[in-house]
C-alpha positions as CSV (number, residue, x, y, z in Angstrom):
1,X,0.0,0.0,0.0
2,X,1.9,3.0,-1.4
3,X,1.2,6.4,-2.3
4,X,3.6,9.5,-3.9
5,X,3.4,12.3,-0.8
6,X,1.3,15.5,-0.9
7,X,2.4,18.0,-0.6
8,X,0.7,20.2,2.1
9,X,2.6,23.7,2.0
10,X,5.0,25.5,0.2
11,X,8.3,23.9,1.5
12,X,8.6,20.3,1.7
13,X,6.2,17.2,1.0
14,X,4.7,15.6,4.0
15,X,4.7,11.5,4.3
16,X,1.2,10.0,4.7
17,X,1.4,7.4,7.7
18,X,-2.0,5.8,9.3
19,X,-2.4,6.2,12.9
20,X,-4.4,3.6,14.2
21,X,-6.5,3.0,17.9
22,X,-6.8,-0.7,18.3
23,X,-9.7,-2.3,20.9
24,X,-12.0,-0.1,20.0
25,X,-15.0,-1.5,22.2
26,X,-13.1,-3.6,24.3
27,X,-14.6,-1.3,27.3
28,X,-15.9,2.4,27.5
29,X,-12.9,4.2,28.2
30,X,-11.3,3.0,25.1
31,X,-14.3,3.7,22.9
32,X,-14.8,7.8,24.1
33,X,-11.2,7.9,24.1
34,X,-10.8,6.8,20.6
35,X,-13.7,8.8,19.5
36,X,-12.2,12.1,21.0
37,X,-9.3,11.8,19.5
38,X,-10.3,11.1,16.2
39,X,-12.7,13.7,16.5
40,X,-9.7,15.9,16.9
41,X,-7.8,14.5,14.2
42,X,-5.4,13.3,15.7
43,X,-6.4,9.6,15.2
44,X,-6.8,8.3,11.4
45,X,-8.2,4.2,11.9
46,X,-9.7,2.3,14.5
47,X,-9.6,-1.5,15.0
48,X,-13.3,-2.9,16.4
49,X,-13.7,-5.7,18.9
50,X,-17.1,-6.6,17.8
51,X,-17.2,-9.6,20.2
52,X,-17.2,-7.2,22.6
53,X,-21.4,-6.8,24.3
54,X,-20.1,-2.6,24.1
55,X,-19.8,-2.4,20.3
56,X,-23.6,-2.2,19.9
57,X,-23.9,0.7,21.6
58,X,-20.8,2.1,21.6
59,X,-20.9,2.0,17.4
60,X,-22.9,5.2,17.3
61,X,-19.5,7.2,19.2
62,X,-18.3,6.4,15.4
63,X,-21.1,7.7,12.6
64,X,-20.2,11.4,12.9
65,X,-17.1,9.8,11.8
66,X,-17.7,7.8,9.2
67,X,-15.8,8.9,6.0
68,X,-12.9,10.6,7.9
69,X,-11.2,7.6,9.5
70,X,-10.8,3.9,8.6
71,X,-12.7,1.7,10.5
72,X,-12.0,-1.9,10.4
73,X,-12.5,-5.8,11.6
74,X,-9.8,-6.2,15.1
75,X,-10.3,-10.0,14.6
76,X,-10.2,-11.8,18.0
77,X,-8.9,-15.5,19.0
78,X,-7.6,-13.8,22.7
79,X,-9.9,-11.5,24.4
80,X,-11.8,-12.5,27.3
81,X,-15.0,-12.1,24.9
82,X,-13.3,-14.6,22.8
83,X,-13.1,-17.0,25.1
84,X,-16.8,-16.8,26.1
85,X,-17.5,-17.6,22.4
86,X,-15.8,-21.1,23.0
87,X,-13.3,-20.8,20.1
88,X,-10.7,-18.7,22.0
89,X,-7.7,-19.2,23.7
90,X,-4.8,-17.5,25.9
91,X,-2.1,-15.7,23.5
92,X,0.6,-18.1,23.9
93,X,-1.9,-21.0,23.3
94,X,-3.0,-19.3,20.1
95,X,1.3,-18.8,19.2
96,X,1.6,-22.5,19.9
97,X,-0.9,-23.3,17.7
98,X,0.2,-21.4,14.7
99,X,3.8,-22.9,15.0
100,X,3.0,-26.5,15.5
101,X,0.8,-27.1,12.5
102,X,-1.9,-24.4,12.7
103,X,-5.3,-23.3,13.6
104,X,-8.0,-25.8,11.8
105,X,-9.0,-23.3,8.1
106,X,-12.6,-24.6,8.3
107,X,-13.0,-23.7,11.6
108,X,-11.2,-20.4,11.7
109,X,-13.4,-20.0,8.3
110,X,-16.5,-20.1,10.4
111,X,-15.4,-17.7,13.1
112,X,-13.9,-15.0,10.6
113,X,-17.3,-15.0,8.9
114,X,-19.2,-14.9,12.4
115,X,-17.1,-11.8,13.2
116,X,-17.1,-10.3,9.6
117,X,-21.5,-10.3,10.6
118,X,-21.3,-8.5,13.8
119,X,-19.5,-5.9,12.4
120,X,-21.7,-5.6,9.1
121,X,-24.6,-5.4,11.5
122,X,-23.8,-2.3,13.5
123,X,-22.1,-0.6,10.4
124,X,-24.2,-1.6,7.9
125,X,-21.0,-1.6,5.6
126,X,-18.0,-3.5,5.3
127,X,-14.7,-2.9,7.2
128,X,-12.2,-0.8,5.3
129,X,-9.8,-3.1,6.4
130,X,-8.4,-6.0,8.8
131,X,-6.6,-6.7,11.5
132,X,-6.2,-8.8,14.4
133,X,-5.8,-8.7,18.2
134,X,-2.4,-9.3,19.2
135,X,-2.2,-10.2,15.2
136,X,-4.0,-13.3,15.2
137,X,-4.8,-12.5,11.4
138,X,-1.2,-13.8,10.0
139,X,-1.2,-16.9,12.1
140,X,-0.8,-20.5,10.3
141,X,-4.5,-21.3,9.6
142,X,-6.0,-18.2,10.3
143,X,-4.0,-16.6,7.6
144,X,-5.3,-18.6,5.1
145,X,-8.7,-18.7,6.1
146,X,-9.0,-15.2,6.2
147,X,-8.1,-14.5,2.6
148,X,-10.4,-16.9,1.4
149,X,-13.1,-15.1,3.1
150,X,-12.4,-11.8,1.8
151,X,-11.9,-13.0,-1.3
152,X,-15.3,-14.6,-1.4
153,X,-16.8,-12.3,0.7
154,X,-15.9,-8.8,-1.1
155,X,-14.4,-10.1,-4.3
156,X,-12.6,-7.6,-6.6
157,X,-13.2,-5.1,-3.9
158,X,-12.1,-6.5,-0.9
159,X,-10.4,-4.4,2.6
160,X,-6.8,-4.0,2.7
161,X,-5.0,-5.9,4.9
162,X,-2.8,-4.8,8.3
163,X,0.4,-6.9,7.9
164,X,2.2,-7.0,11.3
165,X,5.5,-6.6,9.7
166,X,7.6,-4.8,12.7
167,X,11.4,-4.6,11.9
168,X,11.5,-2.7,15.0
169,X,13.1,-4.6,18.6
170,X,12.7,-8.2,19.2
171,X,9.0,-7.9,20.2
172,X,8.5,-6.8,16.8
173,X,10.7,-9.5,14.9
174,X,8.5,-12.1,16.9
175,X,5.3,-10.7,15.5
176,X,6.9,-10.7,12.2
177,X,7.7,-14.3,12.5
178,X,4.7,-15.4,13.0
179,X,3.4,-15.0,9.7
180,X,3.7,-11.4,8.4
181,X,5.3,-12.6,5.3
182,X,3.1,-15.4,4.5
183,X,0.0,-13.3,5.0
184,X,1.5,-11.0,2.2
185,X,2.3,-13.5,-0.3
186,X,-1.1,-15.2,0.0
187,X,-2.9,-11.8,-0.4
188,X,-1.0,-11.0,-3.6
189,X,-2.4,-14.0,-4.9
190,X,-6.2,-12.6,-4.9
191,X,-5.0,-8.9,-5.3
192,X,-5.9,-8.0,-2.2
193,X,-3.9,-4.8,-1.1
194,X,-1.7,-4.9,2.5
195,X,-0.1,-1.9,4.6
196,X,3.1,-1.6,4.5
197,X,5.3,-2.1,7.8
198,X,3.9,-1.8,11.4
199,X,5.7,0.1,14.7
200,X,4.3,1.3,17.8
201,X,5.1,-2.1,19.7
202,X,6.4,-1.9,22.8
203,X,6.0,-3.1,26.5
204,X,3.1,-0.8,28.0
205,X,5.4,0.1,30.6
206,X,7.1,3.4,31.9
207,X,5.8,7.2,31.9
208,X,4.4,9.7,29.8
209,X,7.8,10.9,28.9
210,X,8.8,7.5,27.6
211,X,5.9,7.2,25.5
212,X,6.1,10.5,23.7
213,X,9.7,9.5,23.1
214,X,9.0,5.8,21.7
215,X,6.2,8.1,19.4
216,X,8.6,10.4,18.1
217,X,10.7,7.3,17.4
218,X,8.1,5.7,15.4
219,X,7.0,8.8,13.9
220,X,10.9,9.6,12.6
221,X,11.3,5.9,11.2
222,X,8.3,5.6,9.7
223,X,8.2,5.2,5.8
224,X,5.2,6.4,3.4
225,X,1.8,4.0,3.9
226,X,3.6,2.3,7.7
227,X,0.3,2.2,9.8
228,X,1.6,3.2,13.9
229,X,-0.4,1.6,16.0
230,X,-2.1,3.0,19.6
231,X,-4.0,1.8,22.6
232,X,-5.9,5.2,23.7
233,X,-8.6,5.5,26.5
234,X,-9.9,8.2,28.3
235,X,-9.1,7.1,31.7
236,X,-7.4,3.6,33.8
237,X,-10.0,1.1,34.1
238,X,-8.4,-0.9,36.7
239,X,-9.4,-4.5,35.1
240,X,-7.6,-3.4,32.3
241,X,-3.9,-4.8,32.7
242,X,-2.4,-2.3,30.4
243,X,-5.2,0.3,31.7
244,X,-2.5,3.0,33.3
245,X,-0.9,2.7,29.7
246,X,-3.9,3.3,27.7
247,X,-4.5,6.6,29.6
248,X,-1.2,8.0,28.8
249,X,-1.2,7.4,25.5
250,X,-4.4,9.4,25.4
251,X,-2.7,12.0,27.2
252,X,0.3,12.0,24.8
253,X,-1.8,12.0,21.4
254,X,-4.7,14.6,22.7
255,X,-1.2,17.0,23.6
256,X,0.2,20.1,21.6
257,X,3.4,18.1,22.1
258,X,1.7,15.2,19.6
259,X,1.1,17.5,17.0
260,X,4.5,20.0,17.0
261,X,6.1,15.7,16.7
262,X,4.0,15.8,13.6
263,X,5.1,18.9,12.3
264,X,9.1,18.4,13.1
265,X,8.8,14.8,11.1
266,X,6.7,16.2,8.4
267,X,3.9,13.5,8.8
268,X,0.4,13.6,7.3
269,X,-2.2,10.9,9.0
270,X,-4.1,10.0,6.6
271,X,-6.7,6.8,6.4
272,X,-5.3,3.6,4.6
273,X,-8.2,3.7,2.4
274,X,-7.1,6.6,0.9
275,X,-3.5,5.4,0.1
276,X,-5.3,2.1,-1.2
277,X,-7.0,3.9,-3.6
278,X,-4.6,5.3,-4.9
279,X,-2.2,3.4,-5.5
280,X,-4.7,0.9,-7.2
281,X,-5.5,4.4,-9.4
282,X,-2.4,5.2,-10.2
């Protein structure tokens, strides 16, 4: 997914980069939080949980929105609302999984399609594109089942696809490893357009400080069409494990601090859907 740089003032072109809120619904915090922001502009996708009970009420935070950010299919094997469904499992059952012979397709066919539904029937449209919870879409099994659903699904016009290509840290080489690659290659074979590379791993620990230094990284190394990813929320819940992390990347992003890092790095947000179109276009 690549697109030639506008340029947005008389001195230098800008690179277009998606900033994207993931869990959107995943509690009420995170949902106002990403709305605000967006809102502000200062978000350009968000990644649903529609297993989530919230994401039938808390869809309507997003119609004022429609048309100015991406918003698209956070598939779920992990969650806790996953594993009420009875398909889901623990993160490093699911990592097992992929690397010693991989999820059943059939299965993972059904539950991509179940999930593809729930989101169709709070939208009333499709995603503009896919992702997944702690990048369950690239695993062995899931991988392959997901293409073949968007291929059948959407056909010539399907969403574009988040790769979790991270050639950031070893956190980020592990996500990549786990099928980043092989998601890629199998989408080129139904012309079905991916992101580029992914950053804005990291642990979920330390301060504000450390965060808006981390962002400025990402912001610096980031190449036209990388997506940056975020966790906002407008406040800790204090179920949520990475709660307290949540809230200061909310704090961080709504900042005049957020926005002079955007000017210094000459970065545009933009939504994916607009570099996907066109670079099919051009």
């Amino acid at each position: 997914m690549k697109a030639s740089a506008s340029r947005t003032d008389g001195f230098a072109e800008r690179k277009q980069i998606v900033l994207c809120a993931d869990d959107f619904a995943v509690h009420e915090a995170a949902s106002r939080g990403i709305a605000q922001l967006a809102a502000k502009g200062r978000l350009s996708a968000t990644s649903v949980m529609v297993l989530s009970p919230r994401w039938r009420q808390d869809v309507a935070l997003l119609q004022d929105l429609r048309g100015r950010i991406d918003v698209g299919l956070h598939l779920d094997w992990t969650s806790d609302f996953a594993l009420r469904t009875g398909h889901g499992c623990s993160l490093n059952a699911a990592m097992f999984k992929a690397v010693l012979g991989g999820f059943n397709v059939a299965t993972a066919r059904a539950v991509i399609s179940h999930q593809f539904d729930a989101f169709e029937a709070q939208w009333q449209a499709p995603p503009d594109y896919v992702d997944g919870h702690q990048h369950v879409q690239q695993f062995n099994g899931i991988r392959q089942a997901l293409v073949q659903v968007l291929h059948e699904r959407y056909g010539a016009q399907p969403p574009y696809l988040r790769i979790s290509q991270a050639p950031i840290g070893l956190k980020g080489h592990i996500i990549t490893a786990l099928g980043a690659m092989a998601l890629r290659q199998l989408a080129a074979t139904k012309h079905i357009a991916c992101a580029a590379n992914l950053s804005g791993i990291y642990d979920f620990k330390g301060d504000g400080s450390r965060y808006a230094a981390l962002m400025n990284q990402w912001l610096a190394l980031a190449a036209e069409g990388d997506i940056v990813m975020c966790h906002p929320a407008n406040r800790a819940e204090p179920e949520d494990e990475i709660g307290q992390a949540r809230h200061r990347e909310l704090d961080y992003l709504a900042s005049s601090a957020f926005t002079d890092a955007l000017q210094r790095h000459r970065v545009q947000l933009v939504r994916g859907a607009t570099l996907v179109n066109h670079a099919v276009n051009a």
